[in-house]
C-alpha positions in Angstrom: 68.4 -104.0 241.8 71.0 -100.8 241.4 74.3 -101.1 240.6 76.1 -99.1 243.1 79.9 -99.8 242.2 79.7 -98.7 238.9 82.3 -96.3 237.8 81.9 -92.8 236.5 82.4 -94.0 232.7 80.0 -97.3 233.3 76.6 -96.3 233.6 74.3 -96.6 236.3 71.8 -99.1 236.0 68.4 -100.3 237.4 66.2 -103.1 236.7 63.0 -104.2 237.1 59.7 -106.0 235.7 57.1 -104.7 233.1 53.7 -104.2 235.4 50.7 -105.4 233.9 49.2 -101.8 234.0 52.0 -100.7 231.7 51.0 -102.7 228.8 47.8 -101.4 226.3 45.6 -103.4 224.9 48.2 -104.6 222.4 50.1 -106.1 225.3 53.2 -103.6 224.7 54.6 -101.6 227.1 52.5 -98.0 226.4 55.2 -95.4 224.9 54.7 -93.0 227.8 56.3 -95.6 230.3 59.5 -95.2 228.6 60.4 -91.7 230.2 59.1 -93.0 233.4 61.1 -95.2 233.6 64.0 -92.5 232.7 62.5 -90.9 235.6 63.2 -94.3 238.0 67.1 -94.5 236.4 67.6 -90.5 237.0 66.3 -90.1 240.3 68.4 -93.7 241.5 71.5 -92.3 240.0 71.2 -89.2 242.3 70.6 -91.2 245.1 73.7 -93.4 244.6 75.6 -90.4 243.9 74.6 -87.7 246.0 71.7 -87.7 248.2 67.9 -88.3 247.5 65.4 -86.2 245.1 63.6 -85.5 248.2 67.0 -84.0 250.1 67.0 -81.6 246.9 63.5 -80.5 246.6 64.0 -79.9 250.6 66.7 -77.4 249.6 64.5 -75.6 248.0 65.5 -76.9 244.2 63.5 -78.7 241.9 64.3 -80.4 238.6 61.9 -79.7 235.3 62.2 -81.4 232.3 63.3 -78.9 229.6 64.1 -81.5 226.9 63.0 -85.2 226.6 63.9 -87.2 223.5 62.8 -90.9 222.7 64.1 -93.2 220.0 62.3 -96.7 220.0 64.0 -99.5 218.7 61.5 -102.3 220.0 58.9 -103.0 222.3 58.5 -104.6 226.0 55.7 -106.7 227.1 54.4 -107.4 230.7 56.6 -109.1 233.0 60.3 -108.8 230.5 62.5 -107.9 233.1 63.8 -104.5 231.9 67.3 -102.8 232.2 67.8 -99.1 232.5 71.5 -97.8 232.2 71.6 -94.1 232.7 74.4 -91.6 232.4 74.7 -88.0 233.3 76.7 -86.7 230.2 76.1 -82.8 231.4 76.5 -80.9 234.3 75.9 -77.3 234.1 75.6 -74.2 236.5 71.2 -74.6 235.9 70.9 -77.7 234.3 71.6 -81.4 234.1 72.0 -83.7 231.2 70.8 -87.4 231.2 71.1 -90.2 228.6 69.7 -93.8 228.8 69.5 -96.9 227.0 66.9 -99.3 228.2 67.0 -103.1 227.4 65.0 -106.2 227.8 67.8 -108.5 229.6 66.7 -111.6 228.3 67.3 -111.7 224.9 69.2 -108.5 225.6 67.8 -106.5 223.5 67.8 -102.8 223.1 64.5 -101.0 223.6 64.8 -97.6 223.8 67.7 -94.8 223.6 66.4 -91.1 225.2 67.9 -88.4 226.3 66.5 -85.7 229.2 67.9 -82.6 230.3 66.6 -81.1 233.5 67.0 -77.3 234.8 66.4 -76.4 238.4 63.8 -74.1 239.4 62.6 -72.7 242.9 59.4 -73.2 244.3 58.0 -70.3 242.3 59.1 -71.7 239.1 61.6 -69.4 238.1 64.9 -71.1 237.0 68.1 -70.7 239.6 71.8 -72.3 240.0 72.1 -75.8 241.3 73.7 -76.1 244.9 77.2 -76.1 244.4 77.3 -79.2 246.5 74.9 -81.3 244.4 77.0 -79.9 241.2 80.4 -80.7 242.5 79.0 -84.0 243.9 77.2 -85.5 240.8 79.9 -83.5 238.3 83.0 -86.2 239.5 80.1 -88.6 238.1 79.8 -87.5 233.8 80.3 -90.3 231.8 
């Protein structure tokens, strides 16, 4: 489920259930999951505001992760339905700033609070400028 009439200063939110092959052995949601599922919040919030990932890398831009920052406050187990809220809090001329907070909805309880910021590269790998189209178009969108 998305959340497509949120407004710029709400942030955009996704949820969905914990998958069995998630969890360890523990039963908790494996720590690497968490920026995946920063990956599922950033790459919806593009879609609902500009166009798909796929529409960028067809442009001939793609989006590396520079930074990536994880603070866990508790863990998820399989089948918790989970609640990513994602903001884009930076938009520059190369690069893109994301922040999330992901929750358990029921309790609601926060899980995790991350941060991501992305710089665009061409197919070769060496860094260039965003399309001014996808900068103007996801810039009316920091919150």
């Amino acid at each position: 489920m998305t959340d497509l009439a949120a407004t710029p200063r709400d942030p955009f939110a996704v949820e969905f259930r914990v998958r069995y092959a998630e969890t360890d052995r523990m039963g908790v949601v494996y720590h690497a999951e968490y920026l995946v599922w920063c990956e599922i919040g950033r790459t919806e919030f593009i879609r609902a505001h500009w166009r798909s990932y796929a529409d960028l890398e067809a442009s001939g831009v793609l989006l590396a992760v520079a930074d990536a920052s994880l603070r866990y406050h508790a863990g998820a187990r399989y089948d918790d339905l989970i609640r990513v809220e994602t903001r884009l809090t930076e938009v520059r001329s190369r690069s893109l700033r994301f922040d999330y907070a992901v929750f358990r909805v029921e309790p609601r309880q926060r899980l995790v609070t991350a941060s991501t910021t992305l710089v665009a590269v061409d197919a070769a790998g060496r860094t260039t400028t965003l399309p001014p189209e996808v900068r103007a178009a996801l810039a009316s969108h920091v919150g």
